[in-house]
VOMARFI-247449 format. One record per residue (C-alpha): x, y, z. Coordinates in steps of 0.25 Angstrom, whole numbers, plus 5000, padded with zeros to 4 digits. Example, Ala and Ser with C-alpha at 12.3 -4.5 7.8 and 13.67 -1.06 7.14 Angstrom:
REM residues 2
<kelo px="5049" py="4982" pz="5031"/>
<kelo px="5055" py="4996" pz="5029"/>
REM end
This chain:
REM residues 133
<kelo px="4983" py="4920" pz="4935"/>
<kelo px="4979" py="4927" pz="4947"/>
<kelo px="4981" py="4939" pz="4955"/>
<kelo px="4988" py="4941" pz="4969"/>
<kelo px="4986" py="4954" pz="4976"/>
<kelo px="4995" py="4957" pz="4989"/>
<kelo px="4993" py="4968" pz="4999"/>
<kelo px="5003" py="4978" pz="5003"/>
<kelo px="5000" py="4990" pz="5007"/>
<kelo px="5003" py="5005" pz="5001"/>
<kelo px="5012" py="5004" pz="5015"/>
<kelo px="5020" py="4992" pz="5005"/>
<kelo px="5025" py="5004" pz="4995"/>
<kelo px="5026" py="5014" pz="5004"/>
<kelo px="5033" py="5014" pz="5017"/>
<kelo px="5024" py="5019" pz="5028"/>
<kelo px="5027" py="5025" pz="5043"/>
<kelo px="5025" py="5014" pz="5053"/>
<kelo px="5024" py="5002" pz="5045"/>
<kelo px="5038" py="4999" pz="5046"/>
<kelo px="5032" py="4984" pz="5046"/>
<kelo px="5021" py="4984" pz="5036"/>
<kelo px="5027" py="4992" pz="5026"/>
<kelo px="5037" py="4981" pz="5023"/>
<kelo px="5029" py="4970" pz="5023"/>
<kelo px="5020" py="4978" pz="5012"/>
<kelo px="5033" py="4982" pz="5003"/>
<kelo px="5035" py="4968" pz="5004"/>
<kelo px="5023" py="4964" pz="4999"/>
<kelo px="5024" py="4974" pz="4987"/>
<kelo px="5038" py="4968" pz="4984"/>
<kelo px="5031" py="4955" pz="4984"/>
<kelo px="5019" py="4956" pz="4975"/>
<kelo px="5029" py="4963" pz="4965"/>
<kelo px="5037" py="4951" pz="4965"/>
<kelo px="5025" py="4942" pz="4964"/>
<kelo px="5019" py="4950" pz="4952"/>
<kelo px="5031" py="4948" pz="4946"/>
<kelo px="5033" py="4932" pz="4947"/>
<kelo px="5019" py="4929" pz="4945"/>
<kelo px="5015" py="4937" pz="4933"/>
<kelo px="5019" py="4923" pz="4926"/>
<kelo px="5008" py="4919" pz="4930"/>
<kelo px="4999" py="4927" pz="4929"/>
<kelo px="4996" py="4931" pz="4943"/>
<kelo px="4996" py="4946" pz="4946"/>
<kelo px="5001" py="4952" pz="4959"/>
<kelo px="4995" py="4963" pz="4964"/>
<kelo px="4999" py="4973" pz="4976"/>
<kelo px="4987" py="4981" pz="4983"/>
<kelo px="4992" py="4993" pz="4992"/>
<kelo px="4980" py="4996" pz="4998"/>
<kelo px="4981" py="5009" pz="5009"/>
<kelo px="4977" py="5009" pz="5023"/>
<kelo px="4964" py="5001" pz="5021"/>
<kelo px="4952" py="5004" pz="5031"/>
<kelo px="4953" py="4990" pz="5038"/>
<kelo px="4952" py="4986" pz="5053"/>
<kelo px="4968" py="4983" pz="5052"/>
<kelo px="4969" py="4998" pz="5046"/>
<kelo px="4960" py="5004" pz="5059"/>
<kelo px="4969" py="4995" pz="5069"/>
<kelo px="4983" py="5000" pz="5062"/>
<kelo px="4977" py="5014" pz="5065"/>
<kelo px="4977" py="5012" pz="5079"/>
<kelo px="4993" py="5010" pz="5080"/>
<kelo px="4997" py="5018" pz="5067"/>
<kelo px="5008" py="5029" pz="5069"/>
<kelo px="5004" py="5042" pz="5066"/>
<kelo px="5013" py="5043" pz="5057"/>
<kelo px="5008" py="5032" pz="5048"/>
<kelo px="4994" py="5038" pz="5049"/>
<kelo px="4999" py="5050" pz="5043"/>
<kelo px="5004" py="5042" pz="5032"/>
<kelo px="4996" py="5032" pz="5030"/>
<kelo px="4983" py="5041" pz="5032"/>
<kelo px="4987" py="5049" pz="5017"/>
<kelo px="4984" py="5036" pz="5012"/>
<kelo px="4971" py="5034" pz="5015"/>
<kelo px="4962" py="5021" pz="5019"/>
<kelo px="4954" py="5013" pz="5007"/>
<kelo px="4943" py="5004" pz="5012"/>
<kelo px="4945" py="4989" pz="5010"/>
<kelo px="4934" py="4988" pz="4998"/>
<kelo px="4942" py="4999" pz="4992"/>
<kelo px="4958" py="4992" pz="4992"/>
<kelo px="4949" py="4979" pz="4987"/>
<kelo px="4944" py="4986" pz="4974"/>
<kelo px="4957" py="4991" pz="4972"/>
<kelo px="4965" py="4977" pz="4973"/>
<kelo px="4954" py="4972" pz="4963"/>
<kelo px="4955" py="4983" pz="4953"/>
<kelo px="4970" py="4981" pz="4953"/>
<kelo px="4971" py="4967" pz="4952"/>
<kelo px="4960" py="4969" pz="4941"/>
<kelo px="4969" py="4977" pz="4934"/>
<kelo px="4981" py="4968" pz="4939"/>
<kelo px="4990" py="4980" pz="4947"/>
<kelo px="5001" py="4976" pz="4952"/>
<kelo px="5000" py="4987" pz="4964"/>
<kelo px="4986" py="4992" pz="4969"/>
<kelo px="4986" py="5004" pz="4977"/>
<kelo px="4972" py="5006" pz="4979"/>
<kelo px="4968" py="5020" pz="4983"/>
<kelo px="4973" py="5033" pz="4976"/>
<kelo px="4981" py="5036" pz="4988"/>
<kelo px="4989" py="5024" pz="4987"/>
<kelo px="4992" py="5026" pz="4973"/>
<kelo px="4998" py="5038" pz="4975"/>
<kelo px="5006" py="5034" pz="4987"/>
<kelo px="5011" py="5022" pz="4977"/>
<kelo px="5015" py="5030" pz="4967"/>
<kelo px="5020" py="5042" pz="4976"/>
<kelo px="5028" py="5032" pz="4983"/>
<kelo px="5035" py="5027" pz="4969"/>
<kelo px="5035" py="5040" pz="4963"/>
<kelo px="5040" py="5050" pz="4973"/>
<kelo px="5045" py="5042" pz="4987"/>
<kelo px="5050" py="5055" pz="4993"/>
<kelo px="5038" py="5061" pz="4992"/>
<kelo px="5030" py="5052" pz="4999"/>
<kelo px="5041" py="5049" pz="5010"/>
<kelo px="5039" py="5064" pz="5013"/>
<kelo px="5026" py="5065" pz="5014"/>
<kelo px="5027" py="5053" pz="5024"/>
<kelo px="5037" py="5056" pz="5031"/>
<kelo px="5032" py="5073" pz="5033"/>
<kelo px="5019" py="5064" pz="5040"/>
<kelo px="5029" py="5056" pz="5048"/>
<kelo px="5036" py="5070" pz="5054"/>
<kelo px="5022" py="5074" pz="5059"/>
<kelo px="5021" py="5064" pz="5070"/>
<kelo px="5037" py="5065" pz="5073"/>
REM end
């Protein structure tokens, strides 16, 4: 047995003004680990996936420096966890073998308001888009 964790992003369910770049590679990394929990419970190796938010790290403070406004708008509803934080989390959910770890209450609820009500949440981004246009 073991245990594999990946890292997407909350950006890898949740496409995200001005990361038309990052957002794919993190979806796919989603789609990935689903399909790799899937062929190697077999053997007994679980698969997570950690969707951290924006974490408080130096490549955080330099994708600040060139980040639309837009995405600010967005991305600042969110909130930032500290890296200690986003490390307890991983552990407490591979501890408890989760397939998808979203630390942080905030990214919980943009998960499951994502899932649950997409309209909704493509309003509400896309009403902080308008400001800036």
């Amino acid at each position: 047995g073991g245990h594999i964790v990946n890292i997407s992003s909350i950006a890898g369910f949740l496409g995200v003004f001005g990361y038309s770049a990052y957002c794919p590679a993190k979806f796919a990394v989603f789609g990935f680990s689903q399909v790799l929990r899937s062929e190697l419970k077999r053997y007994n190796i679980h698969v997570s996936i950690l969707c951290p938010p924006d974490t408080d790290t130096p490549q955080l403070e330099m994708e600040n420096k060139i980040k639309p406004e837009e995405t600010k708008a967005i991305s600042g509803n969110a909130g930032v966890m500290s890296p200690d934080d986003v490390a307890e989390a991983m552990i407490n959910g591979m501890l408890k073998s989760k397939p998808v770890i979203v630390p942080g209450l905030n990214g919980k609820f943009v998960l499951y308001a994502s899932r649950l009500i997409p309209s909704v949440v493509e309003w509400v981004m896309d009403r902080e888009i308008k400001k800036f246009s």
